[in-house]
C-alpha positions in Angstrom: 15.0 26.3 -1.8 15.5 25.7 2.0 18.4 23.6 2.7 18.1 20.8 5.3 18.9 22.2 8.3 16.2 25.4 7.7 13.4 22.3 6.9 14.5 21.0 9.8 13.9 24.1 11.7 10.9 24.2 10.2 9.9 21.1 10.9 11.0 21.2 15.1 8.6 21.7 17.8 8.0 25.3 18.7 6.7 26.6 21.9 3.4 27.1 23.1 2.1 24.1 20.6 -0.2 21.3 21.8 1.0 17.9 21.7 4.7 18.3 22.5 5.2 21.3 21.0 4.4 19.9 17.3 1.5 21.3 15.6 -1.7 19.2 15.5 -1.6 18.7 11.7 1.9 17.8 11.4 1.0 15.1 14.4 -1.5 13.7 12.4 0.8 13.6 9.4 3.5 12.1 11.8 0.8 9.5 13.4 0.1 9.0 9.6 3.4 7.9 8.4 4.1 5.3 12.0 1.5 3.5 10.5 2.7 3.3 7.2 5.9 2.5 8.2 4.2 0.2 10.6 2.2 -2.1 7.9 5.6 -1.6 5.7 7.6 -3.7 8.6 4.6 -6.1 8.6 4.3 -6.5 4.9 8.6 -7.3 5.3 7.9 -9.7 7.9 5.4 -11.6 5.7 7.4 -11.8 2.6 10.8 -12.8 4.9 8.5 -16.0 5.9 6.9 -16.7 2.9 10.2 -16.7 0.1 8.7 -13.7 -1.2 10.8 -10.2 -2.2 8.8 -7.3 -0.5 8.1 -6.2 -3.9 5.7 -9.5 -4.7 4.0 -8.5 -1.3 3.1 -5.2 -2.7 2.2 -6.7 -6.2 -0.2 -9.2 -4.2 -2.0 -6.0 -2.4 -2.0 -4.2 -6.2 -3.7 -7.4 -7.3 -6.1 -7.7 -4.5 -7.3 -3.6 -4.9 -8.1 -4.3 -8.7 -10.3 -7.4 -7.8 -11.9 -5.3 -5.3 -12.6 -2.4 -8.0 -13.8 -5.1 -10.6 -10.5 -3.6 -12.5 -9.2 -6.4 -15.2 -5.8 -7.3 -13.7 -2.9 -7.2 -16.1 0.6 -7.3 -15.9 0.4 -3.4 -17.5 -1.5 -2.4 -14.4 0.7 -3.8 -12.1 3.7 -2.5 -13.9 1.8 0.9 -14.1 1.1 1.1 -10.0 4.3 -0.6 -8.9 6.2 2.1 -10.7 8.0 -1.4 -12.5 9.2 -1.8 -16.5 8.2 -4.5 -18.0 10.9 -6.7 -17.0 10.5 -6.0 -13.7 6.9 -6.9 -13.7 7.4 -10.1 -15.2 10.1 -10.9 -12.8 7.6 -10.0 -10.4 4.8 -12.4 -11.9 7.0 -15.1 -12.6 7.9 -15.3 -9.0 4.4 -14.9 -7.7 3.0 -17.4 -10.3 6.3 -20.5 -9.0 5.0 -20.0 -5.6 0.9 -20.7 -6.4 0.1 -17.4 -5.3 -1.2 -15.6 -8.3 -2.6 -17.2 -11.7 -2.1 -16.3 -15.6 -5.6 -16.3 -17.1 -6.9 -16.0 -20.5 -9.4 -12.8 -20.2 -12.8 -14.2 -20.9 -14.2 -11.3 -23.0 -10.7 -10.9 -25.0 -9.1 -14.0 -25.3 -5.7 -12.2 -26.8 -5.4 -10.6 -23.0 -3.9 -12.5 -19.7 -5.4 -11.3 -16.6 -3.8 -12.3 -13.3 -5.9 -13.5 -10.1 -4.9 -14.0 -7.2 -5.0 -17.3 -6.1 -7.2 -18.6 -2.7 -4.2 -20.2 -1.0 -2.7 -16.8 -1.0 -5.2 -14.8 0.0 -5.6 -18.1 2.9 -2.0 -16.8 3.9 -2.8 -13.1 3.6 -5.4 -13.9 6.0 -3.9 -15.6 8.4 -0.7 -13.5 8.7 -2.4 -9.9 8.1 -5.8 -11.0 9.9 -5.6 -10.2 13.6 -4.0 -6.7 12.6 -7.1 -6.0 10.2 -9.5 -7.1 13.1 -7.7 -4.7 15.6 -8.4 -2.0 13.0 -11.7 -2.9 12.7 -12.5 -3.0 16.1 -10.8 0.6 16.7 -13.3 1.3 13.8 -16.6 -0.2 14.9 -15.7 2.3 18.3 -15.9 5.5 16.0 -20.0 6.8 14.7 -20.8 6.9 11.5 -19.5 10.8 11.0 -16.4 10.0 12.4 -15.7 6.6 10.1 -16.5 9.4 7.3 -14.4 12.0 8.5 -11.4 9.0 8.8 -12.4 8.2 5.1 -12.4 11.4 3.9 -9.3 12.5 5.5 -7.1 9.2 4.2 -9.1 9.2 0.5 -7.7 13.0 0.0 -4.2 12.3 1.5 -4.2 9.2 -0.7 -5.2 11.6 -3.7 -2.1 13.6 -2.6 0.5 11.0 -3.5 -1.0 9.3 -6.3 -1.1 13.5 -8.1 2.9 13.9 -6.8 4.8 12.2 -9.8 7.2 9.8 -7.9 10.9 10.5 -8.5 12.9 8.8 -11.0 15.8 6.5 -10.3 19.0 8.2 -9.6 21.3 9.5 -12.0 
């Protein structure tokens, strides 16, 4: 196994490569993780002014993504994708539910289950806070033809597929 300094090496710009010496691909990947690190900031920002732990601002989007699938929401799911036990995810849902944004409900098709929804006020708030960002990206969007919105789609739905095959690590020991 390389140790840092030879994945550093690895890793540096060489000469004779486009883009500042960095290899396209690994500029892409690069330009790949600004953003994420980008909305990550945002997403800390929102929680900071909204009492929230950045945590409930990620259980909020995990909630949102299962509405928009038609998946039932439960408290396993959102356990299951924030990588939570299930003290953690109650912690979570209790802290979500004292501030209005997000709703216990008795699934209508098994009564036994709670589902969790996502209230309006907080989507309201997701809205206003997250709204002009999501408009820029749609704008940078609606400048790209249809085979280059599919090439975008199809590039981010197989990185995505990536991470969600590469088991995450444990805590440490």
């Amino acid at each position: 196994m390389p140790d840092n300094h030879e994945a550093a090496a690895a890793l540096a710009p060489h000469d004779g490569e486009p883009g500042g010496g960095e290899p396209d691909n690994l500029r892409l990947v690069h330009l790949l993780r600004a953003v994420s690190v980008d909305f990550g900031l945002r997403q800390a920002d929102f929680a900071a002014r909204n009492g929230m732990h950045p945590t409930d601002v990620r259980a909020l989007i995990c909630l949102l993504d299962a509405a928009r699938a038609a998946e039932p929401a439960t408290a396993g799911l959102l356990g299951a994708r924030l990588g939570l036990n299930s003290a953690g995810t109650t912690a979570v849902i209790d802290r979500l539910e004292r501030l209005g944004h997000v709703a216990r409900v008795r699934d209508a098709q098994d009564r036994r289950r709670i589902l969790l929804r996502v209230e309006p006020a907080a989507v309201r708030l997701g809205r206003e806070f997250f709204g002009p960002l999501i408009d820029g990206v749609l704008r940078v969007l609606e400048s790209f033809d249809p085979a280059e919105r599919d090439v975008v789609q199809r590039f981010l739905t197989a990185t995505h597929a990536v991470f969600a095959a590469e088991p995450r690590p444990g805590p440490n020991p």
